[in-house]
C-alpha positions in Angstrom: -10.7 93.6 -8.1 -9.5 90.8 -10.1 -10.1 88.5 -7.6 -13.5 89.5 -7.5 -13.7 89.0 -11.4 -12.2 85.6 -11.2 -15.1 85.1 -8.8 -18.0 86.3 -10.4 -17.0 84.2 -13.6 -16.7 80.8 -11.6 -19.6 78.6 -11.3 -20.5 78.9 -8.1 -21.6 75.4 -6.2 -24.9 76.2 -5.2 -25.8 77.6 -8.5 -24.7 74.2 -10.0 -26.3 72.3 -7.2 -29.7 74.8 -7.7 -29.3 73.6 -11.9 -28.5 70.1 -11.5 -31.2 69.8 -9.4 -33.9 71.2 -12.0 -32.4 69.3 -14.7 -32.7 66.3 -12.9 -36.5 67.3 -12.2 -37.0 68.0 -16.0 -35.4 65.0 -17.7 -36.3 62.8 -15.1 -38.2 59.4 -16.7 -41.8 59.1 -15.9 -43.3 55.4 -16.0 -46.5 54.6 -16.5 -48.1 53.6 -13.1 -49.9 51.0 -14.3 -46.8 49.2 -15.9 -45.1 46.5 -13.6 -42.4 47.8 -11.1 -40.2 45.3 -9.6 -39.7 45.0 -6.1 -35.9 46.0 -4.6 -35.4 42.4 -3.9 -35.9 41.5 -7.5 -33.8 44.2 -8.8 -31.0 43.5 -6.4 -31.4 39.6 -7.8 -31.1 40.7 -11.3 -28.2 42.9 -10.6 -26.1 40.5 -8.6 -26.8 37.8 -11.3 -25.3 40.2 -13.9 -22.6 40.6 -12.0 -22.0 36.8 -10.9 -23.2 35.3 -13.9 -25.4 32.0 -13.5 -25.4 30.6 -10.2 -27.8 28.2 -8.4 -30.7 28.8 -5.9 -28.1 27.8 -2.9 -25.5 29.9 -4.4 -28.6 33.1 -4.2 -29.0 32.2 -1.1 -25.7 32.9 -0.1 -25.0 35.7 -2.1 -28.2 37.4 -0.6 -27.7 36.5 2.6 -31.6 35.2 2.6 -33.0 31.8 3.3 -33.1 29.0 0.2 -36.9 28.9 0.9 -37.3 32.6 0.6 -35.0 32.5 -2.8 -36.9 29.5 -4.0 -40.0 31.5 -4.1 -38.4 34.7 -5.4 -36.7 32.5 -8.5 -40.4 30.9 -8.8 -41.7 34.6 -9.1 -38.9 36.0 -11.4 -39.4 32.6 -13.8 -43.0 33.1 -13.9 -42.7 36.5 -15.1 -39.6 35.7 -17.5 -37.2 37.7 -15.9 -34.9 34.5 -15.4 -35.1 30.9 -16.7 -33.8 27.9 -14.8 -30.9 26.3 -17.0 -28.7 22.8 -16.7 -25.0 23.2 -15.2 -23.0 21.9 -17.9 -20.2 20.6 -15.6 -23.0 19.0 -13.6 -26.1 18.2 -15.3 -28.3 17.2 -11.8 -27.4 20.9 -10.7 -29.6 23.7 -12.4 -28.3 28.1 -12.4 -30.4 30.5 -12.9 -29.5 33.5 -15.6 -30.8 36.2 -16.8 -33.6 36.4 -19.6 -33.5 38.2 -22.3 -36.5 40.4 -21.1 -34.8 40.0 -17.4 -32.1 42.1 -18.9 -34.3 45.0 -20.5 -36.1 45.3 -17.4 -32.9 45.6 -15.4 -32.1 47.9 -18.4 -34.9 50.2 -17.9 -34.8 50.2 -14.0 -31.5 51.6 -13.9 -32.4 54.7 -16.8 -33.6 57.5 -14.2 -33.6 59.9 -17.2 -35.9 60.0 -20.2 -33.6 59.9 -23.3 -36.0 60.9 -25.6 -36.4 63.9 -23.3 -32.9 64.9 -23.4 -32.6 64.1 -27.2 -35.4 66.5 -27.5 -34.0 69.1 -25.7 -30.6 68.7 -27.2 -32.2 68.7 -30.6 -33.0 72.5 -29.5 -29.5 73.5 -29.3 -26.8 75.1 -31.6 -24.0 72.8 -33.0 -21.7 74.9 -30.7 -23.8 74.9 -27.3 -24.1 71.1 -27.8 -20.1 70.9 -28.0 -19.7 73.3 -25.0 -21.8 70.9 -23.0 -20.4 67.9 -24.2 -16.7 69.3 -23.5 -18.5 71.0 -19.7 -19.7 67.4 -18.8 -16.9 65.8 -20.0 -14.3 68.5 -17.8 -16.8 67.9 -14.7 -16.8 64.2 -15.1 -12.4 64.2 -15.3 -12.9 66.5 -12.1 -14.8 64.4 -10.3 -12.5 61.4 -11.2 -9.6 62.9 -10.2 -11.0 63.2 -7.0 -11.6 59.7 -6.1 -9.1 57.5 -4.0 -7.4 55.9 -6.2 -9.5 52.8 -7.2 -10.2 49.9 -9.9 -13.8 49.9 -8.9 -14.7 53.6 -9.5 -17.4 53.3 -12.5 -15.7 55.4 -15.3 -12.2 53.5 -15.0 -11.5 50.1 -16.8 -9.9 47.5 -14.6 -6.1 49.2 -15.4 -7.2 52.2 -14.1 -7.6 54.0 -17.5 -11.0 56.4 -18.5 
């Protein structure tokens, strides 16, 4: 009988599955369909050059694994919409990178926000003091359960390079 009790008072996987899944659904950010949409390629360009930092056409090409014509014309695309500006290497002023503008970074900004934030402010907004702590503290637990089932790793997002939260 107190197993039973224990039971019905779990959260039960599906339910949270069933819940998550309906959240998502509600909270999840609509954009305009008129409003430009970049293309994977562009996105994956934007996000390896945050990650690398400036780097020239060749280096693209590398990284990418594409041809230096195909990311000469995908540069010449991204700089024509200002999502990246061509810049002189300081150590070699012949040699030009290409970085990140600042409207290259909002865009990569806003492509990686699947949820609405003012959606979820709005919601949140709706809550008591206490059911806003109890999910806060709820997401937080969830979060430290998931981490603490991860292979032990400096890359998992969440961790800082010494392996702290």
């Amino acid at each position: 009988m107190c197993q039973n009790f224990v039971m019905d008072q779990t959260l039960n996987s599906r339910e949270f599955i069933r819940d998550y899944s309906r959240l998502f659904h509600l909270f999840y950010r609509r954009r305009d369909p008129r409003a430009y949409r970049p293309r994977p390629e562009t996105t994956a360009l934007l996000e390896h050059l945050t990650s690398s930092g400036p780097l020239t056409i060749a280096e693209v090409s590398n990284h990418l694994d594409i041809s230096q014509s195909a990311s000469s014309e995908q540069m010449a695309r991204m700089i024509k919409r200002g999502l990246i500006s061509r810049i002189p290497d300081e150590v070699d002023r012949r040699r030009h990178l290409v970085w990140l503008t600042p409207r290259g970074r909002k865009l990569l900004t806003e492509e990686r926000q699947v949820l609405s934030a003012e959606l979820i402010a709005r919601a949140i907004d709706n809550m008591t003091l206490k059911q806003q702590r109890n999910l806060q503290e709820g997401i937080g637990a969830l979060i430290e359960a998931a981490i603490d089932l991860q292979p032990q790793s400096n890359h998992f997002p969440g961790k800082t390079s010494d392996g702290h939260k």
